[in-house]
C-alpha positions as CSV (number, residue, x, y, z in Angstrom):
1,X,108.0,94.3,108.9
2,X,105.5,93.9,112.1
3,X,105.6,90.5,111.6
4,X,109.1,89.6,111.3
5,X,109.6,91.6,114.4
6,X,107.2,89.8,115.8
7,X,109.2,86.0,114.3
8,X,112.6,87.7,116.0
9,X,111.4,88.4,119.3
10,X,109.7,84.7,119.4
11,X,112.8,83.1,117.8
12,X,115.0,84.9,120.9
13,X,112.4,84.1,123.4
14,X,112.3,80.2,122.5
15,X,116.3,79.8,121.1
16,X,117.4,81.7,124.6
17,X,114.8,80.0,127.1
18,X,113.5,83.3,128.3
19,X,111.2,82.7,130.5
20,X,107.8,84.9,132.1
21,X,108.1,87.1,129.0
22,X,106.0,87.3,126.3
23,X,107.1,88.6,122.7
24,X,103.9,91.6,123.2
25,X,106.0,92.6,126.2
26,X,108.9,93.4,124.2
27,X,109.1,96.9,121.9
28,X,110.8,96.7,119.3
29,X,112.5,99.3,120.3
30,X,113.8,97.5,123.0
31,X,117.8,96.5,123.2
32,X,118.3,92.3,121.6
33,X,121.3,91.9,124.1
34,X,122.4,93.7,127.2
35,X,120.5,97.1,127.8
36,X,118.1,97.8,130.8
37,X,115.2,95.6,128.9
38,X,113.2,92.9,130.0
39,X,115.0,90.1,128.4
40,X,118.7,90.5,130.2
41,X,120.5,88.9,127.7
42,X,124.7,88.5,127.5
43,X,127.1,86.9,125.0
44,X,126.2,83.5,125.2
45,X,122.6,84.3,124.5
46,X,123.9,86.5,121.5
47,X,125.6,83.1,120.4
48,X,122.2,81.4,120.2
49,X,120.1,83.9,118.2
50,X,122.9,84.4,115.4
51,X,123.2,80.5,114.9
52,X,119.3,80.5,114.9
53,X,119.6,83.2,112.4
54,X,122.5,81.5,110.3
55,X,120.4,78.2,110.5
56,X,117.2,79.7,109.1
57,X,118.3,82.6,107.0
58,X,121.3,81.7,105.3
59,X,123.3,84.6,106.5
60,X,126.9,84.4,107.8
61,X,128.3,85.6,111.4
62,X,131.2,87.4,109.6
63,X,128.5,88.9,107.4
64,X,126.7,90.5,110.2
65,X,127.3,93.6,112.3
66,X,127.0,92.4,115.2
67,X,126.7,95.4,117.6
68,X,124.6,97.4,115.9
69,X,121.3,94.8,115.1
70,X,121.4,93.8,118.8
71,X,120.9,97.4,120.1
72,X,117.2,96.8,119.0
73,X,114.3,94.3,117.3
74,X,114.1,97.2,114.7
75,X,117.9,97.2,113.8
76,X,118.1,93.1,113.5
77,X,114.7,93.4,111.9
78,X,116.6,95.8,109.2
79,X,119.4,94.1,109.1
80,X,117.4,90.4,108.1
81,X,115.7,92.4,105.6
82,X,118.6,94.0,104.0
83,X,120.5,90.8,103.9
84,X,118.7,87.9,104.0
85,X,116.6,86.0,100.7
86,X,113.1,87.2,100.7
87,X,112.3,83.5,100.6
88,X,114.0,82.5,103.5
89,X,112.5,85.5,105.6
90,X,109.1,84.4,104.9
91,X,110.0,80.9,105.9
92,X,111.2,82.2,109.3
93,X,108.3,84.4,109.4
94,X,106.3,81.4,109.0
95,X,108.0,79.0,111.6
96,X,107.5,81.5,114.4
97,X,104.2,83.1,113.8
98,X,102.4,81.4,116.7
């Protein structure tokens, strides 16, 4: 699971244009949008990431619960897993691991 943590934050750090943070400054722990964490990220951002994640993974906005994966990397992260093909996560795991 380290490592598609590690493919999300990368994936929101590139699809949002975050700049002067890097994905080993982010804990997964820390909130996807809105929260007091480093990336300060609202609704439009939030737009970006689930098209990224539609794009790549094959899920479905309607599909996804929306609230609860952003409150966290480890809630998306459980959320891909859970919902997602296996073949399609390695794939994105693949695209962003460097």
């Amino acid at each position: 699971m380290e490592s598609l943590n590690y493919s999300l934050k990368k994936m929101v750090i590139e699809q949002c244009r975050v700049r002067g943070v890097t994905v080993a400054q982010i804990q997964n722990s820390d909130p996807v949008i809105g929260g007091t964490g480093l990336l300060q990220l609202d609704s439009l951002d939030a737009v970006e990431i689930v098209t990224c994640l539609e794009r790549h993974l094959d899920l479905k906005a309607d599909s996804m619960p929306l609230k609860n994966m952003f409150r966290s990397f480890t809630e998306l992260a459980q959320f891909v897993q859970t919902a997602a093909p296996i073949d399609k996560i390695n794939a994105f795991i693949e695209l962003y691991k460097n």
